[in-house]
N, C-alpha and C positions, 0 to 999 in steps of 0.2 A: 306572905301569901294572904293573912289575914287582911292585910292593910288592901290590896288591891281586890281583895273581896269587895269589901266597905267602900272603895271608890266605886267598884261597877254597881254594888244596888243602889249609891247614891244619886249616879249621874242618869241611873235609867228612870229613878223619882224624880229626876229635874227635867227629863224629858217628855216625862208625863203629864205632867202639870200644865205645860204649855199653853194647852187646851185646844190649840189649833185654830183657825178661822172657825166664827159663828155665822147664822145665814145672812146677819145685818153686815156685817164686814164684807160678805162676802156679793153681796147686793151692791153696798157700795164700791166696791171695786168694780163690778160691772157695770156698773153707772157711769163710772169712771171712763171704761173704756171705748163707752158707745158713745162719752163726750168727745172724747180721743177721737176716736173716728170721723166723727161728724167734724168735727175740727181742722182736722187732715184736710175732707172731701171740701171744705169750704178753702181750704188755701189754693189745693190745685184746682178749683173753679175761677179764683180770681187770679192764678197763674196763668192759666189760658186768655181769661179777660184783657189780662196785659199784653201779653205774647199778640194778639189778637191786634190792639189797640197798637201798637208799636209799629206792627206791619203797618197798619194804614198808615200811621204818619210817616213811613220809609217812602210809602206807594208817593203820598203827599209829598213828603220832601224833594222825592225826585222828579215830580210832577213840576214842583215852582225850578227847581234848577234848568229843567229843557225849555219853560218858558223864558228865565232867564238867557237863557244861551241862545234860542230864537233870539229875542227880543235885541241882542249886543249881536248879531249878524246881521240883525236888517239896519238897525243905526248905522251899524258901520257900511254893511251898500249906502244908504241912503248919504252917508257921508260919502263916498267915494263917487256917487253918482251925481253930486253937485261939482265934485269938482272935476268931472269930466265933461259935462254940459260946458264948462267954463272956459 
């Protein structure tokens, strides 16, 4: 009974001690977390950027393919229409 005395007033002196966060720790950690933030908001702004930029080169991409595929329909009239002149 003694002995678990002397553990509980020991462990509630080692819990007191601790000291807790002071206001500099505690500053710093808010510091911390408005880097954090801002951090964040700058990734999903160049997420978007991307997201953004991707599309147009999809818009693009399929833009040169239709000009492709024009372009291999008329050669091919244009072939086909030589040799029906003929």
């Amino acid at each position: 009974m003694l002995l678990v005395a002397a553990m509980l007033s020991g462990s509630s002196m080692f819990i007191g001690c601790g000291g807790g966060v002071d206001e500099e720790q505690m500053q710093a950690l808010n510091n911390l977390k408005a880097e954090v933030e801002s951090l964040q908001s700058q990734v999903r702004a160049k997420e978007d950027e991307r997201a953004s930029l991707q599309r147009q080169i999809s818009d693009k991409d399929a833009k040169i393919k239709k000009c492709n595929d024009d372009m291999a329909k008329t050669r091919s009239c244009l072939d086909n229409f030589g040799k029906e002149s003929k």
